[in-house]
N, C-alpha and C positions, 0 to 999 in steps of 0.2 A: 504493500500500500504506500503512495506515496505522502511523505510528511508537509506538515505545514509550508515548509520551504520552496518544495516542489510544486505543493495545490497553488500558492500564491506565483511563483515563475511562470508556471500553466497557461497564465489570466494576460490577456489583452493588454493595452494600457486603458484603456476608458473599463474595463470591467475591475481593475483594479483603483483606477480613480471613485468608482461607484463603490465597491467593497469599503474605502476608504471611507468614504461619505458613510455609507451606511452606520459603519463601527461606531463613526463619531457622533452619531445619534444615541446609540445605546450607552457610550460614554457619560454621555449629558444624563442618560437615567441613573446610573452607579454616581453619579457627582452629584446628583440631586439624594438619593439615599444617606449616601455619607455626609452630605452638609447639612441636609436637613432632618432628617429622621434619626440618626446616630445621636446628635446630642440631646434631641428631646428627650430619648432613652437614657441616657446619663445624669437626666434632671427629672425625668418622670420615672422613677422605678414603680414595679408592680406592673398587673393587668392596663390599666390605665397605658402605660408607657407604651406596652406592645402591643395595644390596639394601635396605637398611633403611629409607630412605625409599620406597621402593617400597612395600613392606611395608607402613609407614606410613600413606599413599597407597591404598592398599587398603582397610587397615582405615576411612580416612575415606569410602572410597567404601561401602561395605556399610551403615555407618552412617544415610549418607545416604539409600540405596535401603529399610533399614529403616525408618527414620522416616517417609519419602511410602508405603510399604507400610503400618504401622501407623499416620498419619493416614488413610487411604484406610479401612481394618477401623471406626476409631472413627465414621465420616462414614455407615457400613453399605454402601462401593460395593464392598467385597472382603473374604473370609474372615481370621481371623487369621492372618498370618504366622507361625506356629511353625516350620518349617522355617529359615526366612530368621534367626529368632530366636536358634534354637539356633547356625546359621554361623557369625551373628556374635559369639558368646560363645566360639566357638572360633578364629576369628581375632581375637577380645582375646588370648584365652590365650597365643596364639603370638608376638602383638608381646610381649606381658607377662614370656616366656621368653626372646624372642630379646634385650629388655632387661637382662633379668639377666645371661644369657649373658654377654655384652659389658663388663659390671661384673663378672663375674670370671676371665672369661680374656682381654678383651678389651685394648687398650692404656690404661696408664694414667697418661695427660696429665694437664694443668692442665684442669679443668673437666669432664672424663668424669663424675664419681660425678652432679654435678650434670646433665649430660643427662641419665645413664642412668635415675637418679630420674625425672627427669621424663618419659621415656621409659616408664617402669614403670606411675607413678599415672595419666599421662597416658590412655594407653590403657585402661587401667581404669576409670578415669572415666567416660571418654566411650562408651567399650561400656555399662557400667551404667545409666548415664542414658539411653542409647539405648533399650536392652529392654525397662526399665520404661515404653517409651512404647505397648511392644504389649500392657502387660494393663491391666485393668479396676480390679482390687482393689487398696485404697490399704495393704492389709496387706502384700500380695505384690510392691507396688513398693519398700515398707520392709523389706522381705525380701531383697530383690535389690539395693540398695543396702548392707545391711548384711553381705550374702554375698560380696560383690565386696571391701568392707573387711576382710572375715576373712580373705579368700583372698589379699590382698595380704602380713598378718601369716602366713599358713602357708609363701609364697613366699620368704618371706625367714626366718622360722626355721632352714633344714637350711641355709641358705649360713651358719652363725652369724654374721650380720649383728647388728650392736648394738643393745641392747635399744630405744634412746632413737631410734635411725633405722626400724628397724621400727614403732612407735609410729606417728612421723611420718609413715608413709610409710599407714600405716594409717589417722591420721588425716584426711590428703591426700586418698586416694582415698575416705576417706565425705564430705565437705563436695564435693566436688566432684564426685561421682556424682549426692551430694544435691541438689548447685542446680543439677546438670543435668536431674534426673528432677522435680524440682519445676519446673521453667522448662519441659519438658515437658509436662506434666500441666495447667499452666495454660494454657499456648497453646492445649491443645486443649478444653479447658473453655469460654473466653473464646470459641471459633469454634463451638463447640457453642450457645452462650449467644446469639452473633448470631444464627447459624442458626434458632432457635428464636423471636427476637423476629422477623425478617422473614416468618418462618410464622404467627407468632399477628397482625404486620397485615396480611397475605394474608387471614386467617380473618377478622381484625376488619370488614374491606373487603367480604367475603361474607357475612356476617352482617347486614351494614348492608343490603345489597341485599337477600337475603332479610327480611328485616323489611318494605322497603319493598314489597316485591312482597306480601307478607300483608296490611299497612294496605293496599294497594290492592285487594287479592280480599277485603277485609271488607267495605270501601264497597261494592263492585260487588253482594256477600251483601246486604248491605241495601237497597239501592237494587232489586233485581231478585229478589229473594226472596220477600216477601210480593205482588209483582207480579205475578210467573209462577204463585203458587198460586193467585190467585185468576183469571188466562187459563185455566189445566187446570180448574180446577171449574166456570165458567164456560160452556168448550166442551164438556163432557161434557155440561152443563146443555142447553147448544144443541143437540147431536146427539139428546138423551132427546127432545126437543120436537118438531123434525124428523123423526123416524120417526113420532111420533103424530101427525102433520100440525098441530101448534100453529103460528100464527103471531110467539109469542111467539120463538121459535128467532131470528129476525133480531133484532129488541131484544139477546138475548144477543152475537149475533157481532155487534152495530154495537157495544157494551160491551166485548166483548174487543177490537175497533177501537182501540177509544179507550185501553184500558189500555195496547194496546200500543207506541203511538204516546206515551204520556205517558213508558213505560219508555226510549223511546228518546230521550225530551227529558232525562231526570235521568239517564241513564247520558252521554250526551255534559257536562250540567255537572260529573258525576263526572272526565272524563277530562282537562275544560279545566281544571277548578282542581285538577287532579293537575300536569297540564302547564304551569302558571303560576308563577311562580318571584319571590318578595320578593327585593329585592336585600338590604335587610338580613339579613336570614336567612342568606341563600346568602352574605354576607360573613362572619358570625361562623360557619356550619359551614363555609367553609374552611379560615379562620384554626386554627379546631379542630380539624380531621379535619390539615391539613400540621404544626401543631405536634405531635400525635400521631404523627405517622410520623420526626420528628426534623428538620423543615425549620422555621428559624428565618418567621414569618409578620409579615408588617406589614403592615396595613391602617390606610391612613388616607382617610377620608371625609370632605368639605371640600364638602358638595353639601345644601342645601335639599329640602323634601320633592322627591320625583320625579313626574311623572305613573304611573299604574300602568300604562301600555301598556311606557313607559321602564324602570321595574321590572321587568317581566318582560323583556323584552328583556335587561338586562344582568345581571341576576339569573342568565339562563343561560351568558351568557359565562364570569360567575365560577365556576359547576358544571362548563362544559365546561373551563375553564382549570385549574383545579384536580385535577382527575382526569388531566389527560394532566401536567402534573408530577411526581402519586405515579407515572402508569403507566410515564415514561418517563425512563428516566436516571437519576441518583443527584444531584438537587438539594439545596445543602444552605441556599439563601435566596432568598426567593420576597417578593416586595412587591406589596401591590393598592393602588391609590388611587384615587377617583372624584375628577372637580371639574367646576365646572359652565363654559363657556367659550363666549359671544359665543352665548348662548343653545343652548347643545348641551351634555348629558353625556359625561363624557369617560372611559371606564372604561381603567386601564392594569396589565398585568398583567406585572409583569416576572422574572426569576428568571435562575440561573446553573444550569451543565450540560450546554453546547453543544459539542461536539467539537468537532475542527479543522475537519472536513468541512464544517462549518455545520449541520447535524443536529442539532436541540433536545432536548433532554435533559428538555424541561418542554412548554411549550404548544402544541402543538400538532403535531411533528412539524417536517420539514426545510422549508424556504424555499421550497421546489418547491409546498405541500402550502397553506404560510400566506400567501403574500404574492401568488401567484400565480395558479396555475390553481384552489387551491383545491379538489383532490382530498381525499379522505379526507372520510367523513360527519359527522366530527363539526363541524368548520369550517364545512363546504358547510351543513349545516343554522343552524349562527349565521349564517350569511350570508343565508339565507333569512329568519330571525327578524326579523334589523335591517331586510333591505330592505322588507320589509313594514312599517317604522315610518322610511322614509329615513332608516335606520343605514347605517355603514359599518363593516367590520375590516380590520384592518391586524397583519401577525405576520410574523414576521420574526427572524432573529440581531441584537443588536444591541451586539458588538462586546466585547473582554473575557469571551468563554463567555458571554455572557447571552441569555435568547429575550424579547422583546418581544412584546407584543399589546396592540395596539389599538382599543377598540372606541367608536364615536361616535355620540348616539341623538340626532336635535332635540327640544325641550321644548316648545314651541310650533307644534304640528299636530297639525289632528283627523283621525283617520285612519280611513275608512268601517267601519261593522258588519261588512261585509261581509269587507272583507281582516282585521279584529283577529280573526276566528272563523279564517278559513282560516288566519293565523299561529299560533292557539293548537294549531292541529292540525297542526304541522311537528314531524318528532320530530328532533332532533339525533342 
């Protein structure tokens, strides 16, 4: 089973920005237990006392079950809580009563007024800040913070409580409602805010793709468009001649022959120099596209011109390496460097984001996938790449959370026509 370390690695960053949020709601309920319920217990001993912390205890629980309900409404996975809303404004009311209570019929020791008080704002506070986290409107959270402060001064009016303590006490519970309902309000902003940037580079990532898939059905439009219209006029042409017995009909079809045989020639150089990959290229748009998604990049290149067979070869490692980083895990540094060594390219692709398990978080998937059998297509097809140019890869965990990849191309061999066409037609 995996441990705490590994469930929380597991987690996206917006579902770990949201786990975060969550916590710090239930936080708020154990801070409210402990400040307020704890010492009425050390001032109220007996039954008495631990109704009240019960009470207490309650009210922090509702609280809490409020807030993961109304973060749950704002996220859009459930309707608003009003129900739950209104409960919990009635079990404020009651700790808020049963506080009073106790300051004036209750016993009156050294330090009571001082619970009771904070017994009083307490609960009001924290009910207020609560509720305001189930609406929308920043008018009606300022409404309910300031309604909760009024309702504290009308509480303490008919007990003629002193002008200067009712004040305070009113004071209290609006600074403190306040930077509960504001510390509310932002938490779910800021998760709202993540939320929104990991969708817009989900979109950015899709859009990229759609682009490229349009630049490539334009070339294929140009390449096979003015081709094909002139095949169909052509064979129309042939069929008109052929019914009137002309021999001219073969001249036309050995011409559509040819047209179609030349469309086949430029639609295959369409696919090979679609399928051919600069290594410079493909190193500044990684650098780009993992800066863009928040993964710190460093590329450095310490390597003389390349052969272009070399170039495409490793050109793709850094496309396929780079893609399974953004697609896998939450990396947050990622290093590429090329050098040349004892006459061989040396591409290395290293990053952090590995679980306990040894499962990559970045290039390429788990150890089973990279170092080994070599499962999963995207690998399997660089493997295919290099070997058609006596490459090797190597991927792997490589210790402190990091995934390794290795990839190594010779620089010196000519490699037949024959296999560089069949390599360009490998799709990873």
């Amino acid at each position: 089973m995996r441990g705490p370390v590994g469930w929380w690695r597991g987690k996206s960053t917006p579902a770990k920005v949201e786990a975060y949020t969550r916590w710090s709601f239930h936080c708020f309920a154990v801070l409210e237990v402990a400040s307020v319920g704890l010492p009425a217990l050390s001032h109220l001993p007996g039954r008495p006392g631990v109704w009240l912390v019960l009470l207490v205890c309650l009210h922090a629980a509702v609280c809490a079950v409020t807030a993961s309900r109304s973060l749950d409404w704002t996220r859009g996975l459930r309707p608003q809580p009003v129900r739950l809303l209104w409960a919990l404004a009635a079990v404020t009311a009651a700790v808020a009563t049963a506080g009073l209570a106790i300051a004036q019929r209750g016993p009156q020791g050294e330090g009571m007024p001082a619970v009771t008080g904070t017994l009083f704002a307490g609960s009001l506070s924290f009910g207020g800040g609560t509720i305001a986290l189930g609406v929308r409107d920043r008018r009606r959270v300022l409404a309910i913070v300031a309604g909760f402060a009024a309702g504290a001064g009308l509480y303490t009016f008919p007990l003629h409580i002193p002008g200067l303590t009712g004040l305070g006490t009113m004071l209290a519970v609006l600074i403190g409602g306040g930077f509960l309902a504001f510390t509310s309000l932002f938490s779910v902003w800021l998760l709202n805010a993540v939320y929104a940037l990991d969708e817009a580079r989900e979109t950015r990532a899709r859009l990229a793709v759609a682009e490229e898939r349009l630049r490539f059905g334009r070339d294929l439009h140009d390449v096979l468009g003015r081709n094909l219209s002139v095949i169909s006029l052509k064979s129309e042409l042939a069929v008109q001649l052929a019914r009137r017995g002309r021999a001219e009909a073969v001249e036309q079809m050995i011409e559509v022959q040819r047209i179609a045989q030349e469309s086949q020639r430029e639609v295959r150089e369409v696919v090979r120099g679609y399928r051919e990959a600069d290594l410079a290229v493909e190193l500044a748009g990684a650098q780009g596209v993992l800066t863009a998604a928040g993964i710190a990049c460093e590329v450095r290149a310490e390597a003389p011109e390349l052969p272009a067979q070399a170039q495409s070869a490793l050109g793709w490692v850094v496309r396929e390496a780079a893609t399974n980083v953004l697609r896998h895990g939450d990396a947050q540094r990622c290093a590429v460097t090329v050098l040349v060594r004892e006459g061989r390219a040396v591409l290395t692709v290293e990053n952090d984001g590995v679980d306990d398990s040894g499962r990559a978080a970045g290039s390429g998937g788990g150890p089973g996938r990279a170092a080994g059998s070599g499962r999963g297509s995207g690998l399997a097809g660089l493997r295919e790449r290099l070997a058609a140019v006596d490459g090797v890869l190597e991927a792997g965990p490589a210790g402190g959370n990091r995934f390794r990849l290795v990839a190594e191309v010779p620089l010196c061999r000519t490699v037949p026509a024959a296999k560089v066409r069949n390599m360009s037609e490998v799709a990873p």
